[in-house]
N, C-alpha and C positions, 0 to 999 in steps of 0.2 A: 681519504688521507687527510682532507683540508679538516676534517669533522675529528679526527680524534688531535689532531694537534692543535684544534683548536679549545679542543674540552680540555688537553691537557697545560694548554696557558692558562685557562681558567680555572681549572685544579692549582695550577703554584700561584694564581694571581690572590687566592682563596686563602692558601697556607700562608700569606706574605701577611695578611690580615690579621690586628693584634687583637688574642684572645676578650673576649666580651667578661667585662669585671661585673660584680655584685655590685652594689650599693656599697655594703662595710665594706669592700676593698678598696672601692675608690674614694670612699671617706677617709679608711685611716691614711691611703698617702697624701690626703689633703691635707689631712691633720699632721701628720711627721713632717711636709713641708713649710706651716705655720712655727715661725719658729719661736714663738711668745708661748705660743701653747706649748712645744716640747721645751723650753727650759721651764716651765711650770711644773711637767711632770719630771723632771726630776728635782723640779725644789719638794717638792710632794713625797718625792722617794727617800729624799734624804732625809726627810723630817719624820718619814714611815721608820726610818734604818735607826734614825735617833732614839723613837716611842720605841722599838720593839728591842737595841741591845743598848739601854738607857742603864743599867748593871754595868754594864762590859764597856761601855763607853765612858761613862761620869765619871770625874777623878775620887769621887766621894759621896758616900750617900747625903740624899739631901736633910736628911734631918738632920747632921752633927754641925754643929754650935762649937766656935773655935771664938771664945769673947773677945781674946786678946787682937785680932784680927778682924774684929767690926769695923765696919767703913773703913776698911782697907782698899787697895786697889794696885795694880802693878805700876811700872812706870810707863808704858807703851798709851795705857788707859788716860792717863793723865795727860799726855801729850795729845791725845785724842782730843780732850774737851780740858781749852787753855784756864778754864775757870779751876778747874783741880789744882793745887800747887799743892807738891810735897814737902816736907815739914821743914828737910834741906833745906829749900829755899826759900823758907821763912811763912809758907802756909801751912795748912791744916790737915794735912793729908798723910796717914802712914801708908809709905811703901812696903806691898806685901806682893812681892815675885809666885807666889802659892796659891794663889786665885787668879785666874785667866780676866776672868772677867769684873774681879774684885770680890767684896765679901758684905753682905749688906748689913744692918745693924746691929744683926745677932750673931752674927760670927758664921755667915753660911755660905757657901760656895754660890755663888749668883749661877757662873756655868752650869752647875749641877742641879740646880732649880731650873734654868731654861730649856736644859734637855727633859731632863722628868715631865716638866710642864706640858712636853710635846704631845705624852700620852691623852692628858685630858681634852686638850683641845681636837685632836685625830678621834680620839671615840665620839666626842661631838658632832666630828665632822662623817662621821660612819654611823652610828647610830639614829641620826635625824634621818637621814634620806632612805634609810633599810625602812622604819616604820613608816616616814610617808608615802614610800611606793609599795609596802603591805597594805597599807588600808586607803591610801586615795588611790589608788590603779586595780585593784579589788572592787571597790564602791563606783570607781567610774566607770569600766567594760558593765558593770551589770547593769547603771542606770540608764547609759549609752544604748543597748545591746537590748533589753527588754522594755524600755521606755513606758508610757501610760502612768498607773498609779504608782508601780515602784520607780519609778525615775523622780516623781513628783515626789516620796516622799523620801527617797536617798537626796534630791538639791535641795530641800526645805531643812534636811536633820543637818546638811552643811553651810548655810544660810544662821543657825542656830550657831553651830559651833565656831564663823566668824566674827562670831558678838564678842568672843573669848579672844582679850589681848593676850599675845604670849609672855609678855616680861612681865607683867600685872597677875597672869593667872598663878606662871611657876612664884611671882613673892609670897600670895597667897599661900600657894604648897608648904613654901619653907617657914612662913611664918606661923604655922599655925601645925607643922611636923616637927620644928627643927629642939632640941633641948631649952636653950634658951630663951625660947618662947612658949612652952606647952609643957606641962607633965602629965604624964601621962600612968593610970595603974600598973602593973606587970600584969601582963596578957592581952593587955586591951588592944585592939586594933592600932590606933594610933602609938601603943608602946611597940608594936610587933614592926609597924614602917620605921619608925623613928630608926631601931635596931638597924635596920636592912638599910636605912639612908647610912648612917654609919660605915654597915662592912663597906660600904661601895664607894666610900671615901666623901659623902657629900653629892654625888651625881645620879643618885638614884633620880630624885624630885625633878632636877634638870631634863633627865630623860623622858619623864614623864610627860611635863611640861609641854616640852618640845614635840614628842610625840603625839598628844595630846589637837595640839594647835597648828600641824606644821601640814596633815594630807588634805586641807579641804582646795586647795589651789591645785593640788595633782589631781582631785578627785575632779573639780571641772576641766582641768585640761584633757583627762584620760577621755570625759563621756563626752569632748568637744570632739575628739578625734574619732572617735567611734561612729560619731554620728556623722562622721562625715565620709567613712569606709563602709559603713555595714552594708551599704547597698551596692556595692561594688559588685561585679560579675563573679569574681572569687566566692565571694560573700554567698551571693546566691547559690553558686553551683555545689558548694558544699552545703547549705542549707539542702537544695533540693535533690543529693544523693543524701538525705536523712541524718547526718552529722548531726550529733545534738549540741545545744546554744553551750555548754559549757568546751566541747572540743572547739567548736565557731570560736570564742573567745579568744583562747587559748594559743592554738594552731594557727589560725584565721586572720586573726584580727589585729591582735597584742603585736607579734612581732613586725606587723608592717607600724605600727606607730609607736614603736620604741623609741625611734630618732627624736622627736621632739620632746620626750617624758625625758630621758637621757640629760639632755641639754637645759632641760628648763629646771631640775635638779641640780644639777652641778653648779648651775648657777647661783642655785638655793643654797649651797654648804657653808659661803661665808658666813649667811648670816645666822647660822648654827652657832658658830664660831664666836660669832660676835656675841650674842644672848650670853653665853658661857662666861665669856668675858667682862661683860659688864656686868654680870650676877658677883661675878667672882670681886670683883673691882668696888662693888657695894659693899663688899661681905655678906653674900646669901649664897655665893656660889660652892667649890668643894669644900670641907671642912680642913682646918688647918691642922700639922702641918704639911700636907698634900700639897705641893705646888701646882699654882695655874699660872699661867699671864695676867692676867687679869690682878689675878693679888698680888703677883708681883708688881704690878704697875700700880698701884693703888698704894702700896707699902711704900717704893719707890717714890712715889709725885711729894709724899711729903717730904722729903730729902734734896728735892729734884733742885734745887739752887746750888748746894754744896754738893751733892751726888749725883750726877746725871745718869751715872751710868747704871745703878739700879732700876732706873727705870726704863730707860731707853733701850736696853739690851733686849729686854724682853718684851718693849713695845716693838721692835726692829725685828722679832720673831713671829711675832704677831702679823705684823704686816705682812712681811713673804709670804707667809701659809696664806691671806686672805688672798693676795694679788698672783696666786698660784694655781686658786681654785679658779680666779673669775679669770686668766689668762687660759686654763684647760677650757673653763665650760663655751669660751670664745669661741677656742678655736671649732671644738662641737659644733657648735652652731651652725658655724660656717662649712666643715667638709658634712656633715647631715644636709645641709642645705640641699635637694632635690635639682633646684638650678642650677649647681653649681656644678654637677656632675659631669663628668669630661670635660672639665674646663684645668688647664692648666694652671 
């Protein structure tokens, strides 16, 4: 009798016990309890919501040109930044109620530019990290994973491709793609990019660039981690039931070191971001007139005594998105963190 009420205290002492979480479940509540990281993600969402109903949201497309309303600005604007005086009170400023954000020298909805803008900068920030975890997490499981002379000659070809600055290689690109600087026959190779930098508004080269310069840092972190899992018991036992090295990778390997590639990327998107921007901000970046930040602020900075707000609007955009990513990829960080686990 003592015997079974005694297994049966130990049966509900059992059931009282809380469920044993995964890894990602006790990250993401690490993560939703970081609360820099979730207002990040939805400064993130909202600027996703901007890029994708930038139509349906913008009072006005952004290319229309209203002259009579250059360097305009409402009055709210003005009161913002005490250097604006309107014309009422004896400054320089017309008041225009019809632009939120005011209207910069060509008569264009500054609003309507800082949303549109959101797209460019968001495929920047989607675009670099898709290709550097294609070909640096690709090139690192295998130099990782097979090691000897293809390891030796996969970190020698990345060793090479770190000589290549990234803001230096893509001017190169566009200096030597863009109209401006080249012509090019009809049909030639370089007339056939030039075309294709065009449809894509000026970000083709960009992408390239950045794709170009941006996997060799995922490519040593991917074969750092590899090499420091492959010998793991898992490792082997699927090794020695015949698994071949490409299921090993795959199945194996990849997803136990996600956590760190995850986090050391996210942390990487600002400075996507940023390239994009300062291209733009030179003039090598989209082609006009496709709005970026970057051109905005760059159009803006010469105005920037009389005008603030043309440039500030959309450096103040700029910022969020960068202080949004490196608030997510924090938080990352920390709930992947391995010691951090079951920690409240």
């Amino acid at each position: 009798m003592a015997t079974k009420s005694s297994h049966k205290i130990a049966y509900l002492e059992a059931a009282d016990l809380p469920k044993p979480q995964s890894l990602w479940q006790s990250a993401f509540k690490r993560l939703i309890r970081n609360r820099l990281a979730v207002m990040g993600i939805f400064v993130i969402l909202f600027f996703a919501l901007l890029a994708i109903f930038a139509e349906q949201i913008a009072p006005r497309d952004f290319r229309t040109q209203v002259l009579a309303a250059s360097n305009s600005a409402p009055l709210w604007v003005t009161k913002l930044f005490p250097t604006m005086i309107p014309i009422s009170e004896g400054g320089y400023v017309k008041i225009n109620e019809d632009f939120f954000f005011g209207a910069d020298n060509l008569g264009r909805d500054i609003m309507t530019r800082v949303i549109y803008g959101t797209r460019v900068s968001l495929l920047v920030a989607i675009v670099g990290p898709i290709v550097a975890l294609l070909i640096g997490v690709t090139l690192g499981l295998i130099s990782g994973y097979l090691g000897g002379w293809v390891d030796n000659i996969i970190m020698r070809l990345t060793d090479v491709f770190y000589a290549f600055p990234t803001l230096l290689f893509i001017i190169l690109l566009m200096a030597f793609f863009r109209p401006t600087t080249g012509r090019f026959e009809p049909g030639s190779i370089g007339d056939f990019f030039n075309r294709l930098d065009g449809s894509t508004g000026g970000m083709l080269f960009i992408f390239v660039g950045i794709g170009i310069t941006s996997w060799m840092q995922m490519a040593r972190l991917t074969r750092g981690q590899v090499l420091s899992v492959r010998e793991m018991e898992y490792v082997l036992a699927a090794r020695s039931l015949g698994a071949s090295p490409t299921k090993i990778m795959l199945r194996h390997i990849l997803p136990n070191i996600l956590g760190p590639i995850i986090v050391a990327e996210t942390l990487t998107i600002p400075r996507y971001i940023s390239y994009e921007a300062f291209l733009s901000f030179i003039g090598l970046g989209v082609n006009p007139p496709t709005p970026s930040w970057g051109a905005m602020i760059s159009e803006g900075a010469v105005a920037i005594r009389d005008y603030p707000n043309q440039a500030l609007f959309p450096a103040l955009a700029l910022f969020l998105t960068m202080f949004a990513f490196n608030f997510v990829g924090d938080g990352l960080r920390d709930a992947l963190d391995p010691r951090m686990r079951g920690a409240e």
